[in-house]
C-alpha positions as CSV (number, residue, x, y, z in Angstrom):
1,X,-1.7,-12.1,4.9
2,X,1.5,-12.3,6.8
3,X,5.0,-11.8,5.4
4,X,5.8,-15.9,5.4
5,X,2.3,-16.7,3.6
6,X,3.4,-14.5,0.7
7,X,6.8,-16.0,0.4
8,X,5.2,-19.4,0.7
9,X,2.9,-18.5,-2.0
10,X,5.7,-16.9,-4.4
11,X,7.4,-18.8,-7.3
12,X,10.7,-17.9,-9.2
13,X,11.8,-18.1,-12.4
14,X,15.3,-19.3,-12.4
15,X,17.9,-18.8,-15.1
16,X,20.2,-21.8,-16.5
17,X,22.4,-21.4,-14.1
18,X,19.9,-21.8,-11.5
19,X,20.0,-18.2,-10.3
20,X,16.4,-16.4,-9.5
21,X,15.5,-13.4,-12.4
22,X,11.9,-12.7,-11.6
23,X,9.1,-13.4,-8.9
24,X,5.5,-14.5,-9.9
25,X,2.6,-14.6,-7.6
26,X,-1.2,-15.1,-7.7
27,X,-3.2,-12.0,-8.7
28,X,-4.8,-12.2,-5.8
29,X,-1.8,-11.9,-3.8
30,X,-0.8,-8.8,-6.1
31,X,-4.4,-7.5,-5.0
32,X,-3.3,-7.9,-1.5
33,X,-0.2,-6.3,-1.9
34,X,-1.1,-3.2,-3.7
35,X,-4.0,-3.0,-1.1
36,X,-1.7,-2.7,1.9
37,X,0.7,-0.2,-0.3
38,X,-1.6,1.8,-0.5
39,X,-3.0,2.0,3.3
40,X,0.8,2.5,3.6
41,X,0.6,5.5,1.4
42,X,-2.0,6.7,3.1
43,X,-0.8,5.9,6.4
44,X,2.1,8.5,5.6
45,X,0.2,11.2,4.0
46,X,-2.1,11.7,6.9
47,X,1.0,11.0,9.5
48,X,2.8,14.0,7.3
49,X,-0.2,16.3,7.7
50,X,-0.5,15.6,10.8
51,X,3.1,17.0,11.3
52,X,2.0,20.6,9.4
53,X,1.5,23.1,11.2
54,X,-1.9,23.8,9.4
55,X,-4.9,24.9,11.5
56,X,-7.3,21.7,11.1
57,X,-10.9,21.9,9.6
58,X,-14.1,21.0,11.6
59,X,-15.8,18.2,9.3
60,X,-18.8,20.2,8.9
61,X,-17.4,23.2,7.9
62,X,-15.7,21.6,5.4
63,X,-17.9,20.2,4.3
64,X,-20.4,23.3,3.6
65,X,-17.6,24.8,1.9
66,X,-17.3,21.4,-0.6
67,X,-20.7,21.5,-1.3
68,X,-20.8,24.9,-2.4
């Protein structure tokens, strides 16, 4: 879902003077959101092990030592 398809979608609750106080959106489109936060958040945790300096893992032998 693109950036104008959740601001289509999004509906505001409006004080008496007219002024905008709060957003509400579909559930689904909360879904969607929190799904892309957290690819975001995962995004940077792997970029910022990536930047360590710690030696990397084979998959296999990590995995021997996990199962242990």
């Amino acid at each position: 879902m693109s950036i104008s398809d959740l601001i289509t979608k999004t509906q505001y609750v409006i004080d008496s003077q007219g002024e905008k106080q709060a957003v509400l959106i579909d559930l689904s489109v909360w879904a969607e959101i929190v799904a892309l936060l957290e690819d975001l958040e995962d995004a940077a945790e792997m970029e910022q092990l990536r930047l360590e300096d710690d030696e990397a893992v084979p998959w296999e032998q990590a995995k021997e030592v996990l199962s242990r």
